[in-house]
C-alpha positions in Angstrom: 27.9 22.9 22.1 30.8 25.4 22.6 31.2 26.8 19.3 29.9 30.1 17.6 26.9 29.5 15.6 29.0 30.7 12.3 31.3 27.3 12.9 28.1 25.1 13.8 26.5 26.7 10.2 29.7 25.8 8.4 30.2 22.4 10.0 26.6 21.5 8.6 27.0 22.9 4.9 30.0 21.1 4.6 27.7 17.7 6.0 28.6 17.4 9.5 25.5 15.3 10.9 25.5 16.5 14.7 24.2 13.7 16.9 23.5 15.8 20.5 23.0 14.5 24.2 24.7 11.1 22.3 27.9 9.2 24.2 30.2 6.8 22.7 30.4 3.8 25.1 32.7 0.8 22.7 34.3 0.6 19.7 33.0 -2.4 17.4 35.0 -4.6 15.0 37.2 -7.7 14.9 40.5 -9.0 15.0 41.3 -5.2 15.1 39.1 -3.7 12.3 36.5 -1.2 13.4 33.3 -1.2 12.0 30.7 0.1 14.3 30.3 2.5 17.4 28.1 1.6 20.6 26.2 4.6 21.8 23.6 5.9 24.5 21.5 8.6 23.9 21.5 11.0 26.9 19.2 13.2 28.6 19.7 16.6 30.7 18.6 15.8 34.3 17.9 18.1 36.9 20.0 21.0 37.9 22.5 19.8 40.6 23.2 22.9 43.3 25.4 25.1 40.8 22.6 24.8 38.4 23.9 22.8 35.9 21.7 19.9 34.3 24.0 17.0 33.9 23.8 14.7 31.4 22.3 11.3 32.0 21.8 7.9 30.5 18.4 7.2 28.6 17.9 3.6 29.7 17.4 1.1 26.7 18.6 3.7 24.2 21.6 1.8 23.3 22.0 1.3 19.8 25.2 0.8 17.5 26.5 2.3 14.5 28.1 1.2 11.4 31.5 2.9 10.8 35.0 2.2 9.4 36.9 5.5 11.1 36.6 7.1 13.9 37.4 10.4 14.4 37.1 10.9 18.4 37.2 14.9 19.2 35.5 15.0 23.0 36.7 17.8 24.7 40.6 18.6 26.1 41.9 15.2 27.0 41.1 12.1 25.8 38.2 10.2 26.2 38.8 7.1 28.7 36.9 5.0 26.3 39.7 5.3 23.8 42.3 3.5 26.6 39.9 1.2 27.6 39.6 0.0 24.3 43.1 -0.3 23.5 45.3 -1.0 26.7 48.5 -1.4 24.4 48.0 2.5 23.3 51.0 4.2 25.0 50.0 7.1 26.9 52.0 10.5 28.0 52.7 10.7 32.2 50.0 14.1 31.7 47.5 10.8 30.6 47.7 11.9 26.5 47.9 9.8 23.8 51.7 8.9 23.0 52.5 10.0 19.5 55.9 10.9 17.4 56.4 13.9 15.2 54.0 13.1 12.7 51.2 11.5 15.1 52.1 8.1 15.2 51.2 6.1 18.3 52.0 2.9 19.9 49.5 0.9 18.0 50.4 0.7 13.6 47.9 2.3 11.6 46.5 4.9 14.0 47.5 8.2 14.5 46.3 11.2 16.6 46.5 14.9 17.6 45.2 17.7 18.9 44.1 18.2 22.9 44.2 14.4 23.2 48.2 14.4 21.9 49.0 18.2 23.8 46.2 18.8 26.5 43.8 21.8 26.0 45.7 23.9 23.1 44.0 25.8 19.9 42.7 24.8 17.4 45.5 26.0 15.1 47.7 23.1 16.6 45.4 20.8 16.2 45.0 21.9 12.5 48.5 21.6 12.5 49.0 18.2 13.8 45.7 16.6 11.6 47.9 18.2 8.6 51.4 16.6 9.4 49.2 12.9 10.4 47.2 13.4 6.7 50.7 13.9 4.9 52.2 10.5 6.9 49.1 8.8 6.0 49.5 9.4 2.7 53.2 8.2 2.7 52.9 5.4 4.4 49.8 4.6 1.8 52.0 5.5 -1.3 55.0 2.8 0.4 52.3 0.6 0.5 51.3 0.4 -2.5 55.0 -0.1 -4.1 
């Protein structure tokens, strides 16, 4: 996990339940309503000729969680699995995900930021742009409500 073991320490206190060597593979739900992820556990195999022990799929681990949000955060560009599950998501030419000022995309209801909106950045932006997407939310839920 690239982080310093002060942020992985934090991340736990606060709750974060860390589920390692784990990939997403589908997003459940119906007519548009999440409520579960499909996931594979993985396993390190053996080092390749650099050295490095890729991760592989555990057969028959599949398994499926129950969920209502997703928040995806896999590395510095998004996941394919996020297209592939919705094609009408508008992406950027750079292969982001499409998004206006306050991290709106294509599809209503779901906003997004960070490396996934800008590319590898810091985490300061993406700070920044989870901030401006939580204030829209919260708009868009107070119009609602009216």
């Amino acid at each position: 996990m690239p982080a310093r073991a002060e942020e992985i320490n934090h991340a736990e206190e606060e709750g974060i339940k860390f589920s390692l060597l784990t990939n997403p593979v589908e997003f459940l739900g119906e007519k548009g309503i999440l409520n579960g992820v499909k996931l594979v556990d993985m396993e390190l195999g053996e080092p390749d000729s650099s050295g490095r022990r890729r991760p592989q799929v555990v057969k028959g681990s599949e398994h499926d969680i129950s969920c209502d949000i997703v928040i995806v955060a896999l590395g510095t560009s998004p996941n394919p699995i996020i297209k592939n599950s919705m094609p009408s998501l508008e992406l950027t030419e750079r292969g982001t995900i499409k998004t206006d000022e306050f991290g709106r995309t294509s599809i209503p209801r779901l906003y997004a930021g960070g490396d996934a909106t800008t590319g590898a950045a810091t985490v300061i932006l993406a700070m920044g742009a989870g901030k401006k997407s939580a204030k829209a939310i919260l708009n868009q839920l107070q119009i609602s409500e009216k």
